[in-house]
N, C-alpha and C positions, 0 to 999 in steps of 0.2 A: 360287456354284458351287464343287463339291468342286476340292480341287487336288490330283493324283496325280501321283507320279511310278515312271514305270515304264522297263524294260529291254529295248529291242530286241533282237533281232537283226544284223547289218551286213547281211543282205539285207532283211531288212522298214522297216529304216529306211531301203536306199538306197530302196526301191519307195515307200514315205512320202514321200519328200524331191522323188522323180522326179514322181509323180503330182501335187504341191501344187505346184511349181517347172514342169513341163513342161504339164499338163493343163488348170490354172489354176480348178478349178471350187470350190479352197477356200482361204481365205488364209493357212491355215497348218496343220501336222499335227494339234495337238487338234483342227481343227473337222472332218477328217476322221476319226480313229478316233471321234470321239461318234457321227459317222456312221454309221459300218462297227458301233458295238454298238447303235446303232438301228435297223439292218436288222437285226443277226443278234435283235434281241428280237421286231422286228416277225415275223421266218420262225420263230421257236420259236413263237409265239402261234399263228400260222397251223397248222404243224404239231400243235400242241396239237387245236386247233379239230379238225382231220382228224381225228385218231389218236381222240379220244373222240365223232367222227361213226360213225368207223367199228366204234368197240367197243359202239354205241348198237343197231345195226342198223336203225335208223329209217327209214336214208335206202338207196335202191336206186342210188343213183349209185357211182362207182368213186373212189375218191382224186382221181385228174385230174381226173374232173369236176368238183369240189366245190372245187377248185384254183381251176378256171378262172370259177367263180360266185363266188370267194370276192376272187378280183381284181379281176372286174366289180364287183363292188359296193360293193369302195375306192377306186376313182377318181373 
């Protein structure tokens, strides 16, 4: 695993510190931000998928909907 070191903020690190200390659902702040850029990669892909549905004209559904098929069928 890469080892980075990076520069918070004093508010994004109290919220960091708050969330892994108070919420308890990670045991420590890397395992949370891998998180937070695995969701934000999982919503760019997502968004990707959309934006060239939509430039396709293929599909007659709206954005939303293609959202909400697009959730269904990662769970």
């Amino acid at each position: 695993m890469a080892r980075q070191s990076i520069s918070l903020t004093e508010q994004n690190d109290l919220w960091l510190r708050n969330h892994v200390e108070n919420i308890g659902d990670y045991a420590n702040k890397s395992e949370l931000v891998n998180d937070l850029i695995r969701r934000a990669r999982r919503a760019e892909a997502i968004n990707s998928k959309l934006a060239n549905a939509e430039k396709s004209g293929f599909s007659a559904q709206s954005a939303d909907q293609m959202l909400v098929e697009f959730k269904a069928s990662i769970k």
